[in-house]
BALOBA-1460 file (C-alpha; in Angstrom, 3 decimals):
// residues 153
<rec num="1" residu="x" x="7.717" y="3.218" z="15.211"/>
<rec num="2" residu="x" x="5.710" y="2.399" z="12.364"/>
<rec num="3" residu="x" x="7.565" y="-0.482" z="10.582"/>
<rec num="4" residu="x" x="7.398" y="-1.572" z="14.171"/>
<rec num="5" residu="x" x="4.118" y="-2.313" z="13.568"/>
<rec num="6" residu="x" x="4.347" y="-3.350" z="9.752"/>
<rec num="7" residu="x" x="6.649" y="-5.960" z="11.537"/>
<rec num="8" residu="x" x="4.482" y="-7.205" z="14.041"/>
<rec num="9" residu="x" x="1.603" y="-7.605" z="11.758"/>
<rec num="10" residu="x" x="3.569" y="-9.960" z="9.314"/>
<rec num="11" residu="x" x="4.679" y="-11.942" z="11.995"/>
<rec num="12" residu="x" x="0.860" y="-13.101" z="12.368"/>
<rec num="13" residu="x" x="1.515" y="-14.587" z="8.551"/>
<rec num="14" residu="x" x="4.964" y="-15.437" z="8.649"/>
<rec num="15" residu="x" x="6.598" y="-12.724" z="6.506"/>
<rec num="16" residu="x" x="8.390" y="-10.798" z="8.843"/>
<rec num="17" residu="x" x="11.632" y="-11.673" z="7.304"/>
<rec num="18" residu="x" x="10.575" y="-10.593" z="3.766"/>
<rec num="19" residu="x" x="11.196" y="-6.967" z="5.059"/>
<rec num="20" residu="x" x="14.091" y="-4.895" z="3.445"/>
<rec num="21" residu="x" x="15.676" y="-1.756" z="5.027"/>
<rec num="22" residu="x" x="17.014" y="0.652" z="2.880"/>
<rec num="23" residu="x" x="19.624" y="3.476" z="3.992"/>
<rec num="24" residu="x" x="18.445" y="5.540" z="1.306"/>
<rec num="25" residu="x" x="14.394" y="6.641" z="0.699"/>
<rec num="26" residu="x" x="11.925" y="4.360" z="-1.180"/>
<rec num="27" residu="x" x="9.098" y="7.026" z="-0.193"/>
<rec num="28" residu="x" x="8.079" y="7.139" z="-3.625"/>
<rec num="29" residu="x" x="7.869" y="4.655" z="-6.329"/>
<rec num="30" residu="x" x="11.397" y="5.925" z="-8.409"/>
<rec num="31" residu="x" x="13.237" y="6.039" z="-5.509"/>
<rec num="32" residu="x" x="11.817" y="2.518" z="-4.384"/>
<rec num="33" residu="x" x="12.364" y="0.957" z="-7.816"/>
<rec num="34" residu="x" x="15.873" y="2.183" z="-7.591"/>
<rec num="35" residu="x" x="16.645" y="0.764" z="-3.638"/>
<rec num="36" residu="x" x="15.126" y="-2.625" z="-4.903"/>
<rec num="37" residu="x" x="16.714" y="-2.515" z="-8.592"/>
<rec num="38" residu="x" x="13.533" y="-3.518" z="-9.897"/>
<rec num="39" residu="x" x="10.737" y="-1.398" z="-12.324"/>
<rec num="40" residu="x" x="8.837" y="0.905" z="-10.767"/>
<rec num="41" residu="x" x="5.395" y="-0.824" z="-12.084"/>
<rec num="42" residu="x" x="6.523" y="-3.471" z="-9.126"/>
<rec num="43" residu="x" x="6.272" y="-1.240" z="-6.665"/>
<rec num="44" residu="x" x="2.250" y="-2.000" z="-4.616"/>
<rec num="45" residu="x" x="2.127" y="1.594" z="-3.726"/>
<rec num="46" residu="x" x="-0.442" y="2.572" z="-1.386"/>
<rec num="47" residu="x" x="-3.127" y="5.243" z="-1.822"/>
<rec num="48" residu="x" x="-4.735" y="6.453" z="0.890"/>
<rec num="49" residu="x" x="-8.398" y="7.925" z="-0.017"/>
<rec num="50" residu="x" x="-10.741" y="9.515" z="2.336"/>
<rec num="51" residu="x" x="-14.054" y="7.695" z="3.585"/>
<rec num="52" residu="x" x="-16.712" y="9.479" z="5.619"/>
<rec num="53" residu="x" x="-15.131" y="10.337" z="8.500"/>
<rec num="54" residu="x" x="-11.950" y="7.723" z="8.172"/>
<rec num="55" residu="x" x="-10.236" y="6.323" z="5.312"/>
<rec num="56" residu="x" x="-9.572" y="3.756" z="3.042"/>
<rec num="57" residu="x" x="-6.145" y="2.089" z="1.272"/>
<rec num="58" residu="x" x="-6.174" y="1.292" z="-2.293"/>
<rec num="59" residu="x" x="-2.821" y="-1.093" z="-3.348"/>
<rec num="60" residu="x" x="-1.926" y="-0.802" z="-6.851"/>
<rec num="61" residu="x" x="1.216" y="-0.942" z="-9.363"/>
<rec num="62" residu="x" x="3.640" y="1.852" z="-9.069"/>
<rec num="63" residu="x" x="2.773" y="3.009" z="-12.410"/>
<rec num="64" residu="x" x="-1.178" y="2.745" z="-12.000"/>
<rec num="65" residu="x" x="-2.923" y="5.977" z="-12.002"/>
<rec num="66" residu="x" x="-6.581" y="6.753" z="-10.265"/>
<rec num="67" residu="x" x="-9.520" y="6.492" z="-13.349"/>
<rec num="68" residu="x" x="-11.869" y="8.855" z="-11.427"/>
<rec num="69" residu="x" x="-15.440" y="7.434" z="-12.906"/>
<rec num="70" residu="x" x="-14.385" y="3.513" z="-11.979"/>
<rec num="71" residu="x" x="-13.401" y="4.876" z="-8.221"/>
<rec num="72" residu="x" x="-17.200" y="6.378" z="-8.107"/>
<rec num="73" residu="x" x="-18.432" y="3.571" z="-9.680"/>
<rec num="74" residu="x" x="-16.619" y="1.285" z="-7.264"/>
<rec num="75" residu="x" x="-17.233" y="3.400" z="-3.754"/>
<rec num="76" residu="x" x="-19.776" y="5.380" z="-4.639"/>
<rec num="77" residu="x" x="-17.779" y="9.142" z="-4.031"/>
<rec num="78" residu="x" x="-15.258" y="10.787" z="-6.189"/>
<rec num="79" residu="x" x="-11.562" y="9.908" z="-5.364"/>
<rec num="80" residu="x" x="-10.022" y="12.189" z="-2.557"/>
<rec num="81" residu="x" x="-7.060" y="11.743" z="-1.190"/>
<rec num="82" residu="x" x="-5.828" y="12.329" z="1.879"/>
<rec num="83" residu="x" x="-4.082" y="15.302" z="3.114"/>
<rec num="84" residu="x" x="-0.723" y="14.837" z="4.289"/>
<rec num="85" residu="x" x="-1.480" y="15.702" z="7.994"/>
<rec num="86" residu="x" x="-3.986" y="13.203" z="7.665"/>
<rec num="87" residu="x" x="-2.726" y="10.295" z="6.838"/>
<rec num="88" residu="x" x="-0.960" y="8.695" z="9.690"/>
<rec num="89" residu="x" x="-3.949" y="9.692" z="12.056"/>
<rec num="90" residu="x" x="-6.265" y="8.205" z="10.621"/>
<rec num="91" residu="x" x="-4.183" y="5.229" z="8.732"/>
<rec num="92" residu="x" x="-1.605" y="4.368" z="11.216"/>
<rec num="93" residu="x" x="1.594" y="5.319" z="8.840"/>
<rec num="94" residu="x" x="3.334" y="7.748" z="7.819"/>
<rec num="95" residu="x" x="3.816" y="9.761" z="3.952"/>
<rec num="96" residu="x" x="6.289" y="7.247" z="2.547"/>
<rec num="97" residu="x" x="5.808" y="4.288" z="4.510"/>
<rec num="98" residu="x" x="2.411" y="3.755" z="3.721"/>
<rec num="99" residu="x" x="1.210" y="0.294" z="3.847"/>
<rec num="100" residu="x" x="-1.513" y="-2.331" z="4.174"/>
<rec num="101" residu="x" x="0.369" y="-3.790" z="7.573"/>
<rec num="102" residu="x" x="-0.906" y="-2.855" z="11.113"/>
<rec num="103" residu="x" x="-3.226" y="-0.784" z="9.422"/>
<rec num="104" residu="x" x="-5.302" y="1.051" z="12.151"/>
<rec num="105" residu="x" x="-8.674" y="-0.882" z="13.030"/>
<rec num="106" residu="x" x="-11.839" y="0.345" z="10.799"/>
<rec num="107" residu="x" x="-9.344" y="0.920" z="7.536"/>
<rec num="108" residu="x" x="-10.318" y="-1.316" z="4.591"/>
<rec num="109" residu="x" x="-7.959" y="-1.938" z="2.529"/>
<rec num="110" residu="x" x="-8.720" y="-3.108" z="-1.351"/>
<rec num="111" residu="x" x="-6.071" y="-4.289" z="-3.944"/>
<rec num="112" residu="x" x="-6.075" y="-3.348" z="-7.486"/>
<rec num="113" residu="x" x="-6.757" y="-5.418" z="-10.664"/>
<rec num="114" residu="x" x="-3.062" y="-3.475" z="-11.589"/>
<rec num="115" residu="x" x="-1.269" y="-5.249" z="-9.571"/>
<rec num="116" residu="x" x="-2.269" y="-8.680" z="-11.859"/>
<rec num="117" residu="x" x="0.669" y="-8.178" z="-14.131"/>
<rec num="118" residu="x" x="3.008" y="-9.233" z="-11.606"/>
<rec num="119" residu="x" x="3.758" y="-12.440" z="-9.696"/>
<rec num="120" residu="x" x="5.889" y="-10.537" z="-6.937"/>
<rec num="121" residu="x" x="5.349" y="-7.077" z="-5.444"/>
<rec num="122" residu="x" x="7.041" y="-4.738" z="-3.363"/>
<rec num="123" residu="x" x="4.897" y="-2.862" z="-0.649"/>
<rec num="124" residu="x" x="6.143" y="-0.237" z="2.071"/>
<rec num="125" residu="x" x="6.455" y="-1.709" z="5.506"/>
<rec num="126" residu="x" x="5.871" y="1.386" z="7.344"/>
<rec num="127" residu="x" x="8.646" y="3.204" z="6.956"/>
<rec num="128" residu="x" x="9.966" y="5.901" z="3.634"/>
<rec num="129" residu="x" x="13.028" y="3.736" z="3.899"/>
<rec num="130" residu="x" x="11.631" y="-0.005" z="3.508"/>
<rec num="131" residu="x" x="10.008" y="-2.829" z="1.507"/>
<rec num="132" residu="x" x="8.757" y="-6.035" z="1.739"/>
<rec num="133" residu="x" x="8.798" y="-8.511" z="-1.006"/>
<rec num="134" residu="x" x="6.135" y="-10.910" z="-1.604"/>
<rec num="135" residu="x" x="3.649" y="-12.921" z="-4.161"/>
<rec num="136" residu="x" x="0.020" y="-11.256" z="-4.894"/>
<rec num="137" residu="x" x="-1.785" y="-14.308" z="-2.650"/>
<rec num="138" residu="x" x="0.741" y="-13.139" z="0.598"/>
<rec num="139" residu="x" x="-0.268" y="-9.885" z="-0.676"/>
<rec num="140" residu="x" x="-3.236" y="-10.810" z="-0.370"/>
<rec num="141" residu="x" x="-3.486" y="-13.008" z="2.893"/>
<rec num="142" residu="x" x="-1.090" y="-9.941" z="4.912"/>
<rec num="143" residu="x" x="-2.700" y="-6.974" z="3.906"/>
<rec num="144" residu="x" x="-6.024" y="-8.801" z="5.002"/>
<rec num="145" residu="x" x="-8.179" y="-7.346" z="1.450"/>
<rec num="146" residu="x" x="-11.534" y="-7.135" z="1.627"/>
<rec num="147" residu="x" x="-10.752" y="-7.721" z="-1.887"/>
<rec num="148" residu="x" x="-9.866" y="-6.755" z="-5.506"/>
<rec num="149" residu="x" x="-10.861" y="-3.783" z="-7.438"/>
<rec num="150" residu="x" x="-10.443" y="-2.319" z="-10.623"/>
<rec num="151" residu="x" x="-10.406" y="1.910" z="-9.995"/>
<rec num="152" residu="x" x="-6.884" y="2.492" z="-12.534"/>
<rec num="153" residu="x" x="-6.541" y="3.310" z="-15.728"/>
């Protein structure tokens, strides 16, 4: 199970208790913002973008939106997302649960200059029914970044 593995991977920082289980959907950024009673803009949604062969995550406020010529400038290829069928193959999670925990090995994961606004976040934790709440630096630390971007508008 994939928040299984969201789970195990914050226990390397510490942050395994930060996880929230919902019994109603937070697969998308309304329905998060509602479970958590907080704006969506709070929600770190996860964007999964094909690489090459694999893939790579971009983290970024739940109101941020792709800004096509910074992606191209930034990784050097337009902005594709990943197909549905493809995403928990090559990421390691599901549509919905998306997130930068127990990612599969080879996925870089990159968070955006969005996410700046905020002190506190809320990120899937592998599940279309979960969050985890935590400051930008844990962000930061348990998502293990290669670093900070700025591909939103």
């Amino acid at each position: 199970m994939s928040i299984e593995r969201a789970r195990a991977h914050l226990v390397k920082h510490g942050l395994e208790e930060r996880i929230q289980e919902f019994t109603v959907s937070s697969a998308t950024v309304a329905l998060a913002a509602e479970a958590l009673g907080c704006e969506p803009a709070r929600i770190a949604k996860s964007l999964s973008f094909e690489h090459g062969e694999g893939a790579i995550l971009v983290i970024a406020a739940g109101d941020a939106r792709i800004d096509n010529p910074k992606f191209k400038q930034q990784f050097g290829m337009k902005a594709k997302m990943l197909s549905a069928d493809k995403v928990e193959p090559l990421i390691g999670h599901g549509v919905g649960g998306v997130c930068p925990f127990g990612v599969n090995a080879g996925v870089p994961v990159y968070l955006d200059e969005s996410l700046k606004r905020f002190e506190t976040v809320y990120p899937a934790a592998g599940t279309p029914s979960s969050a985890v709440h935590l400051s930008l630096s844990e962000l930061e630390r348990a998502s293990e970044a290669v670093g900070w971007v700025d591909v939103c508008k």
